[in-house]
DRENDO-524694 format. One record per residue (C-alpha): x, y, z negated; residue in one letter; residue number from 0. Coordinates in pm, 1 decimal. Layout:
N
x  y  z  code  pos
X  Y  Z  A  NUM
...
END
This chain:
384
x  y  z  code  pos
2060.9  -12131.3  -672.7  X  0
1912.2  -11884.9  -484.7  X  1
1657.3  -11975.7  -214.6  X  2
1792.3  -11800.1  61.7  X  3
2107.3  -12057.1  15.0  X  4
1903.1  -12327.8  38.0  X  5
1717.4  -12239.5  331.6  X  6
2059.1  -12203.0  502.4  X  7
2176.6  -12497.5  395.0  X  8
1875.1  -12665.4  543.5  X  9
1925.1  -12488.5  897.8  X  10
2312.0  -12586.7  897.0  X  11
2282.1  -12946.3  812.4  X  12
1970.6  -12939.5  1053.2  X  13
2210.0  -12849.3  1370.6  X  14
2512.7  -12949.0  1271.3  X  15
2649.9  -12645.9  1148.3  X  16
2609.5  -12431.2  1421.5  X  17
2442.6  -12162.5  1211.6  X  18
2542.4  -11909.8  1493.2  X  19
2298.2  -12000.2  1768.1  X  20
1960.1  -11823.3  1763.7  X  21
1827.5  -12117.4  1956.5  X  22
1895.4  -12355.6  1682.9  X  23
1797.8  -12114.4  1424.4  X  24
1481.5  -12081.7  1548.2  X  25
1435.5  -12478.9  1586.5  X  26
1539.9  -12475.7  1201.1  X  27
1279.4  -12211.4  1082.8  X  28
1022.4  -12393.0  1288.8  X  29
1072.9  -12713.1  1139.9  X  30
1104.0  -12525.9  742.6  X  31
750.1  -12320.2  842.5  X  32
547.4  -12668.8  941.9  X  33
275.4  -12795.0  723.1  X  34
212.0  -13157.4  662.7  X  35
-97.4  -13191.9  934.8  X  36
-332.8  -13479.7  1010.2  X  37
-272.9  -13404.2  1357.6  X  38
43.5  -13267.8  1493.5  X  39
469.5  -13303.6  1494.4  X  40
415.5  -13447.0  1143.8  X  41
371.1  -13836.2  1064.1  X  42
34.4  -13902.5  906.2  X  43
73.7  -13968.4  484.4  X  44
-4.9  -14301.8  542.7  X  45
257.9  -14391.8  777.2  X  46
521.7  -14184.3  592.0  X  47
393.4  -14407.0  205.8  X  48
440.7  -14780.4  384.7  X  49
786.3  -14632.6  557.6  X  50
864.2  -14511.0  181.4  X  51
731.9  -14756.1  -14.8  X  52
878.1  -15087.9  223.3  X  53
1221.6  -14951.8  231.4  X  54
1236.0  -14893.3  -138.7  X  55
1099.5  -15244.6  -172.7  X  56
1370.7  -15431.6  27.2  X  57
1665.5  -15183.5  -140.1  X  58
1523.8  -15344.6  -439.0  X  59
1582.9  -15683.8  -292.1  X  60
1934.9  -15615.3  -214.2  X  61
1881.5  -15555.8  184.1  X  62
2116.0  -15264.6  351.5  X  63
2020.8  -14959.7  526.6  X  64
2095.7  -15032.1  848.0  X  65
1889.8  -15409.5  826.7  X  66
1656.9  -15242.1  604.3  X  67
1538.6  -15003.5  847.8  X  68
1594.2  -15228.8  1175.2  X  69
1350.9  -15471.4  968.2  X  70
1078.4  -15194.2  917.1  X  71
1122.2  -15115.4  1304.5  X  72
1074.0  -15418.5  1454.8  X  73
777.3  -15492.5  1285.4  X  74
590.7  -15208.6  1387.4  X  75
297.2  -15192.6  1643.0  X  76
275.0  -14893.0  1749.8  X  77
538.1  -14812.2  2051.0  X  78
593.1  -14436.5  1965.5  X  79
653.5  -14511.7  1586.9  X  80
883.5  -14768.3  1680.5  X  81
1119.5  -14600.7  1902.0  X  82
1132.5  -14365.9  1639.4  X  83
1194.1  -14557.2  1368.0  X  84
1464.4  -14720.8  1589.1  X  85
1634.0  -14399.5  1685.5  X  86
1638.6  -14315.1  1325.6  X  87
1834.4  -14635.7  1282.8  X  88
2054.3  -14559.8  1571.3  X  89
2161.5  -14232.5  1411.1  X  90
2236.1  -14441.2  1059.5  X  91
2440.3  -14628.4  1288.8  X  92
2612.9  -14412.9  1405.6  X  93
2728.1  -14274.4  1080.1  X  94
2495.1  -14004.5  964.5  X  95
2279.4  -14031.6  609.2  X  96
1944.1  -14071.4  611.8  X  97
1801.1  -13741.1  494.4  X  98
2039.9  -13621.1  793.8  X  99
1845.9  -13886.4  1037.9  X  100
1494.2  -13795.4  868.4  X  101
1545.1  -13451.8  951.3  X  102
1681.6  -13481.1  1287.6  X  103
1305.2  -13590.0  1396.0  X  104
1166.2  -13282.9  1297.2  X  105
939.4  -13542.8  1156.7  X  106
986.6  -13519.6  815.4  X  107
928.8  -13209.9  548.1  X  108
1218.2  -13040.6  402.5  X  109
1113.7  -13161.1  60.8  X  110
1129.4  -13509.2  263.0  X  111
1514.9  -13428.7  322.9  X  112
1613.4  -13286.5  12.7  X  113
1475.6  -13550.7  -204.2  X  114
1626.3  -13836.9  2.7  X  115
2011.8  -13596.1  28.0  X  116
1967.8  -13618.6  -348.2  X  117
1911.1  -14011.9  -374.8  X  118
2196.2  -14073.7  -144.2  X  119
2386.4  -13843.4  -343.6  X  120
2292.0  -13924.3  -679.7  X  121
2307.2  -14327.9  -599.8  X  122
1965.3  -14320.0  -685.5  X  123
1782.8  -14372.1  -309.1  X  124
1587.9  -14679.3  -398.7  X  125
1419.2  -14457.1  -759.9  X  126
1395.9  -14153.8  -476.2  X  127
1207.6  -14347.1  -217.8  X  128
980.7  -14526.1  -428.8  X  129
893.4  -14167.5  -589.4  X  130
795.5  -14057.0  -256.9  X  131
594.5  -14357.4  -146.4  X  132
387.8  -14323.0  -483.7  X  133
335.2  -13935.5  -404.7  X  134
198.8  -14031.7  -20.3  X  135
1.4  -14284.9  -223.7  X  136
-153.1  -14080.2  -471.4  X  137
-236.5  -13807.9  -168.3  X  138
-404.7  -14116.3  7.7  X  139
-616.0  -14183.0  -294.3  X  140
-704.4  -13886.2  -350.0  X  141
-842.9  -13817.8  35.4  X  142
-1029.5  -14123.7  -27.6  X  143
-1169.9  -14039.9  -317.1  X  144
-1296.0  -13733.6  -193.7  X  145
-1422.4  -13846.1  126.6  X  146
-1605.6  -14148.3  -2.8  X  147
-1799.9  -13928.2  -237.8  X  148
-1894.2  -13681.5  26.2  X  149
-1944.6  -13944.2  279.8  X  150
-2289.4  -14108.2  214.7  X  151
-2395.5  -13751.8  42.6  X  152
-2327.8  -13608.8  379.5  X  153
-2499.9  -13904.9  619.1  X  154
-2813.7  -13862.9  364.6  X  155
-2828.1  -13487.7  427.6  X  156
-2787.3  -13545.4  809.9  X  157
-2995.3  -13785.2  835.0  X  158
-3290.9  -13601.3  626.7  X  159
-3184.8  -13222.8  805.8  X  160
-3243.0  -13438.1  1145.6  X  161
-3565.6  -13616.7  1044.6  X  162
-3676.0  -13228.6  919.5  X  163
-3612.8  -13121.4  1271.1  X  164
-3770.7  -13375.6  1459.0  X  165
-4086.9  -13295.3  1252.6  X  166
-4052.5  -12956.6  1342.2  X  167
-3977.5  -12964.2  1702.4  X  168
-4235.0  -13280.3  1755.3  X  169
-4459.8  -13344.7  1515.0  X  170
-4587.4  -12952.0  1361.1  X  171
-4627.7  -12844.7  1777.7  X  172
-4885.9  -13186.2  1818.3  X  173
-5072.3  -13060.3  1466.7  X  174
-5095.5  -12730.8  1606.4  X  175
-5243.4  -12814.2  1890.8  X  176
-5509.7  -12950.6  1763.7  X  177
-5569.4  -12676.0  1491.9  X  178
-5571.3  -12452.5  1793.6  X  179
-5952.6  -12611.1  1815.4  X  180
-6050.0  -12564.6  1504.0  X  181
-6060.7  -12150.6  1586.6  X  182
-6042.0  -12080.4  1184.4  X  183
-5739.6  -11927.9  955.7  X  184
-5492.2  -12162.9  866.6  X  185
-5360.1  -12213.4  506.4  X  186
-5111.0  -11992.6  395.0  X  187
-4869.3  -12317.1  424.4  X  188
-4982.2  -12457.5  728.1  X  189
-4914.7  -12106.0  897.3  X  190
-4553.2  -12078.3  749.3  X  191
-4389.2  -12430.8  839.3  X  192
-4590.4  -12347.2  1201.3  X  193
-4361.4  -12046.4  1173.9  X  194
-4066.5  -12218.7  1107.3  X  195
-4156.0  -12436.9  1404.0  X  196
-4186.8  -12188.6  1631.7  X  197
-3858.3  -12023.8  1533.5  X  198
-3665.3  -12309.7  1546.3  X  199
-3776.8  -12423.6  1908.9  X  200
-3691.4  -12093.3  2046.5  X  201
-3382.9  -12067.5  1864.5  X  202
-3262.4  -12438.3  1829.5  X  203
-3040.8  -12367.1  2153.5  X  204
-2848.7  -12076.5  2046.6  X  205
-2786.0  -12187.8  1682.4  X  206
-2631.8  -12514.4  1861.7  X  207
-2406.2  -12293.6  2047.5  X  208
-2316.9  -12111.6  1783.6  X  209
-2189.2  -12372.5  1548.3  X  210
-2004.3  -12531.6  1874.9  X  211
-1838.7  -12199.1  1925.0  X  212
-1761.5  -12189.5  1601.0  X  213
-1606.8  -12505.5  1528.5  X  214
-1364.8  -12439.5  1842.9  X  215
-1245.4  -12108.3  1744.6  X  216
-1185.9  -12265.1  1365.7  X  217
-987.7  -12544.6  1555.1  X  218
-758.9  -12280.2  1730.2  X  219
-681.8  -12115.2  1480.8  X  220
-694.1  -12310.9  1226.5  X  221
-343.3  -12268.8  1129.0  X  222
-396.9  -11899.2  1131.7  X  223
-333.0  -11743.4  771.6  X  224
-674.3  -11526.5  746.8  X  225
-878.9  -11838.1  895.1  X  226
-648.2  -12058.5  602.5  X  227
-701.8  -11823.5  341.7  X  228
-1125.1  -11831.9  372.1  X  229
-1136.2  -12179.2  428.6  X  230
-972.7  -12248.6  92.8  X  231
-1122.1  -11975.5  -116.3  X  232
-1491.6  -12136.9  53.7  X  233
-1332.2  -12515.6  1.8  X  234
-1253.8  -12372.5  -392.6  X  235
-1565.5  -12169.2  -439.5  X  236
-1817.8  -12500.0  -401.2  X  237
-1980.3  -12625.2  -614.1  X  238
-1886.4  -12925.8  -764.9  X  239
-1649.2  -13014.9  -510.6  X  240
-1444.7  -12679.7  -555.3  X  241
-1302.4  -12798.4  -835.9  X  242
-1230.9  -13167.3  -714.7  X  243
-997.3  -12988.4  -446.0  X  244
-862.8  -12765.8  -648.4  X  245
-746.7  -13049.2  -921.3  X  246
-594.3  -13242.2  -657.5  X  247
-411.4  -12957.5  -528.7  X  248
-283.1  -12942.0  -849.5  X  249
-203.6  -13315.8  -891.9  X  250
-32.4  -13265.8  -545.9  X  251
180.1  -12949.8  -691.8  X  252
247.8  -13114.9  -1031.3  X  253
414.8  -13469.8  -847.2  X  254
636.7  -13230.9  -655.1  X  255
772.1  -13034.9  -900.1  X  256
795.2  -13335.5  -1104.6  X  257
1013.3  -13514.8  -841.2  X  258
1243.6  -13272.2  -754.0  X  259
1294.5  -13131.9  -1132.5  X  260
1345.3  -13498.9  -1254.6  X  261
1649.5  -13516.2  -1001.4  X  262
1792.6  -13231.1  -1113.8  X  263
1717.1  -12960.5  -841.7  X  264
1738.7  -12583.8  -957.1  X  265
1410.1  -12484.9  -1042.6  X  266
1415.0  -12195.2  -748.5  X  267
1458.8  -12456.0  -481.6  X  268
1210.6  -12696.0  -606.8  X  269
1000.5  -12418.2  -562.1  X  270
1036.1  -12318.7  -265.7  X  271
1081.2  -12663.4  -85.0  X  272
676.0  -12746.9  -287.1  X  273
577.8  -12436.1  -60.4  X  274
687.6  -12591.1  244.9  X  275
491.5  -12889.2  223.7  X  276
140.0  -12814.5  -30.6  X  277
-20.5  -12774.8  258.7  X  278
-283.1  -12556.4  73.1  X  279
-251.3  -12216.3  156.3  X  280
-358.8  -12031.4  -192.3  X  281
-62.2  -12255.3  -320.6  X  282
160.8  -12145.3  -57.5  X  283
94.7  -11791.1  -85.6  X  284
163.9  -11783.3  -482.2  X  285
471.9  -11978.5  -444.0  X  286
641.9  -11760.4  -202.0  X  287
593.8  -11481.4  -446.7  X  288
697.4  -11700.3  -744.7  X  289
1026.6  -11753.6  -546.3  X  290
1110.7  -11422.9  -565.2  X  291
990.9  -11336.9  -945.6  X  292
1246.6  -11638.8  -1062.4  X  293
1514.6  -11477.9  -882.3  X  294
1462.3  -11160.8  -1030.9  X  295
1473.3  -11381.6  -1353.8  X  296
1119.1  -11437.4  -1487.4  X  297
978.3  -11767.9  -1667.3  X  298
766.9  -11982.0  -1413.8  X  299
497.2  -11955.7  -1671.7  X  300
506.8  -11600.5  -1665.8  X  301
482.0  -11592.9  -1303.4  X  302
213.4  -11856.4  -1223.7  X  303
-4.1  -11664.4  -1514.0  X  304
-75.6  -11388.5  -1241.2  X  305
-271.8  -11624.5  -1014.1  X  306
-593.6  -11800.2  -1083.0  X  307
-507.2  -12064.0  -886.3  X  308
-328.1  -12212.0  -1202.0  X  309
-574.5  -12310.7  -1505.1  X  310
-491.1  -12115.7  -1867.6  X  311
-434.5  -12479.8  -2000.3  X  312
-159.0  -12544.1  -1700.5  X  313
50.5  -12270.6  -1814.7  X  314
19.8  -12332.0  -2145.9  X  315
207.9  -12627.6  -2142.8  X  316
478.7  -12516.6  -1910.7  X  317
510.7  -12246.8  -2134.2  X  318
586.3  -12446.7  -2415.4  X  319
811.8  -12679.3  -2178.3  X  320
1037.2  -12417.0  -2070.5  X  321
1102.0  -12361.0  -2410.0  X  322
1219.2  -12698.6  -2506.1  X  323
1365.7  -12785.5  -2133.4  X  324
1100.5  -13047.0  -2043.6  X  325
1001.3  -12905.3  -1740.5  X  326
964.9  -13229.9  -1570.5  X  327
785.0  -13400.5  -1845.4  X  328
523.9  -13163.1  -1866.9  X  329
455.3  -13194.5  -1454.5  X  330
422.2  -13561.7  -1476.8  X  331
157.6  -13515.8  -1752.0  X  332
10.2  -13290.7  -1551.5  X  333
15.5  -13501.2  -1257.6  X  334
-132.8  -13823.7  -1459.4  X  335
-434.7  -13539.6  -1589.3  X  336
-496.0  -13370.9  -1248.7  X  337
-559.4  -13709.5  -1103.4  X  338
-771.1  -13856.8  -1368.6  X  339
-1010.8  -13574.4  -1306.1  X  340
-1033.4  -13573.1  -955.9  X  341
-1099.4  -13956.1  -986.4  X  342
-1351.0  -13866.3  -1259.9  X  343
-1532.9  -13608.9  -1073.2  X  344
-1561.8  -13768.5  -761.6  X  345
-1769.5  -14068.7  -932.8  X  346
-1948.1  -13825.6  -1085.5  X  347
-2003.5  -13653.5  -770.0  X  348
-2132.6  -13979.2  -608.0  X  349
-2383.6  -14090.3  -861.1  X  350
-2503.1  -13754.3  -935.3  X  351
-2531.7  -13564.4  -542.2  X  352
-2726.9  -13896.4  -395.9  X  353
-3041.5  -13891.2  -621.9  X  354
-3041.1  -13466.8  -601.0  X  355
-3071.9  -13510.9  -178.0  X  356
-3251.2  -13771.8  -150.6  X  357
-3496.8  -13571.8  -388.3  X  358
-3449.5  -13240.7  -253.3  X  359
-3509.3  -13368.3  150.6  X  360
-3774.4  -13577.8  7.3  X  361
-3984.8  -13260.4  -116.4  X  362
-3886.9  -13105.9  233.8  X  363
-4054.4  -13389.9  431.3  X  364
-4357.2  -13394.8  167.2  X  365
-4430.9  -12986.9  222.2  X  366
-4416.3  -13062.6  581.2  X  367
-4642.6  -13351.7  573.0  X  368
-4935.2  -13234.4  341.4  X  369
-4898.6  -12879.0  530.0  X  370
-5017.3  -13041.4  829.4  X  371
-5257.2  -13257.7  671.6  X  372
-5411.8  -12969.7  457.6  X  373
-5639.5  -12808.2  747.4  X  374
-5773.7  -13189.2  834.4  X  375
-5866.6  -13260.5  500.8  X  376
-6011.1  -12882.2  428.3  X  377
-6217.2  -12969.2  733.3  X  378
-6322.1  -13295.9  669.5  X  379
-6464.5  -13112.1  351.8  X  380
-6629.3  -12862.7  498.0  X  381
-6806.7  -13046.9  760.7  X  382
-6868.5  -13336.4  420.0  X  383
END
């Protein structure tokens, strides 16, 4: 199956058939382009793995749809997610599918639809939505796993880079003025971090604007493809925590493509729905040219080899797996190694970054200390 069909197939179903107005059409392609966003049209990952993961849960216990999902409403806190958890009832209600009431919101990802069209079609919704609660899950554990090993690293290194300024802005201009009196050279030290000090109070303003400006123009256009593209070739090219990111990229990639080829979907359209919602654009990028390599008839292998994106080892094994038709095996081993690493490195990034700050700022402090110091105690000397 060819992409393009898919893709039409999406915007059809999506309006109700009416393939024929541009309006719609454009409404479709909007909702195909979106990227799963922590802010935005999209429900946050948590809320879409407890909405995934509950429903399974009382399928499983032999509750209907229609209660199911008037249960999950009702119990809700939040107004907005409530009316439209209730409106996605209403449309059940009224007769439509699921996947056809998911995608109605404008809510949901295409892979969302797809892989909730192919429960219902397959009889296999409960297996479908429990697969997609654990894949929210595992993207929630991973963001946490990540964040709490850069999060004390990163108060630390405030904390210290803050302390560092105060001493320069405060403490070097009170030392100074007093060496001001002594009307002799300075140490070769001393004189540097009174440098430093100087530069940094006449230029503390403008580098303040600078990063605020900065951070704004990031923010608009942050969704911008040249602004994506350098933020993940930085995010991949640091150390450490370059590869944490890019291993849970690829734990991200591997549970997709594990989903949707376990339920049967041509390998073409697995593809390209994983492009709609890896919200990583490297990823994106190499899958929309992929796409169009399969159709032409190349091996996935073949065609993931030309970016470096994908490790050696990686397409190794789904070399070997399109061979034997185990596709989806391999992903899901994939999947399970991807996210043992990221889990392993991000312990290791916690025990090991902590000690190598705390050191590093520690020397800082202690060149800016015995700087100042140095002239008192080569005086005391001299005067001894």
């Amino acid at each position: 199956m060819a992409v393009k069909i898919d893709l039409q197939q999406v915007k059809a179903e999506r309006t109700g058939g009416k393939t024929k107005s541009s309006k719609t059409e454009k409404s479709a392609l909007d909702f195909l382009n979106q990227d799963i966003q922590l802010f935005g049209m999209q429900l946050s990952d948590k809320k879409k793995e407890a909405f995934y993961s509950e429903l399974s849960l009382m399928f499983s216990a032999g509750i209907d749809l229609r209660s199911a999902l008037n249960i999950y409403a009702a119990e809700l806190p939040k107004k907005k997610d409530r009316e439209l958890f209730e409106g996605i009832r209403n449309e059940v209600e009224n007769g439509l599918l699921l996947s056809e009431a998911l995608s109605g919101t404008k809510r949901f990802t295409a892979y969302e639809f797809y892989s909730v069209k192919i429960g219902e079609e397959t009889g296999n919704l409960s297996i479908v939505l429990q697969q997609l609660a654990n894949f929210y899950d595992q993207r929630l554990k991973q963001r946490k796993q990540i964040i709490g090993a850069l999060s004390y690293p990163i108060l630390v290194l405030c904390t210290s880079v803050a302390a560092v300024v105060f001493m320069l802005r405060v403490v070097v201009p009170m030392f100074q003025d007093v060496f001001k009196r002594f009307g002799s050279d300075l140490p070769t030290i001393t004189q540097m971090v009174i440098d430093i000090s100087d530069f940094v109070g006449a230029n503390s303003g403008y580098g303040l604007a600078f990063l605020v400006i900065a951070g704004a123009l990031l923010w608009i256009f942050r969704k911008e493809p040249k602004v994506r593209d350098v933020r993940s070739r930085i995010a991949l090219a640091m150390p450490i925590t370059g590869d944490i990111v890019r291993y849970a990229v690829l734990a991200r990639f591997s549970t997709a493509m594990f989903m949707l080829i376990s339920s049967k979907h041509p390998l073409v359209g697995a593809v390209a729905l994983v492009r709609e919602m890896i919200g990583f654009y490297p990823i994106e990028k190499s899958l929309e040219k992929i796409e169009k390599e399969l159709i032409e008839g190349k091996t996935l292998s073949s065609t993931m080899a030309e970016y470096s994106i994908y490790p050696g080892k990686m397409i190794s094994m789904i070399k070997m797996a399109e061979e034997v038709n185990k596709l989806d095996v391999i992903f899901e081993k994939l999947n399970e190694q991807y996210t043992a690493e990221v889990s392993h490195r991000s312990s290791l990034l916690s025990s090991v970054l902590e000690p190598v700050l705390i050191i590093f700022i520690g020397i800082l402090v202690a060149i800016v200390l015995i700087s100042m110091y140095l002239p008192l105690f080569e005086l005391g000397t001299t005067i001894g």
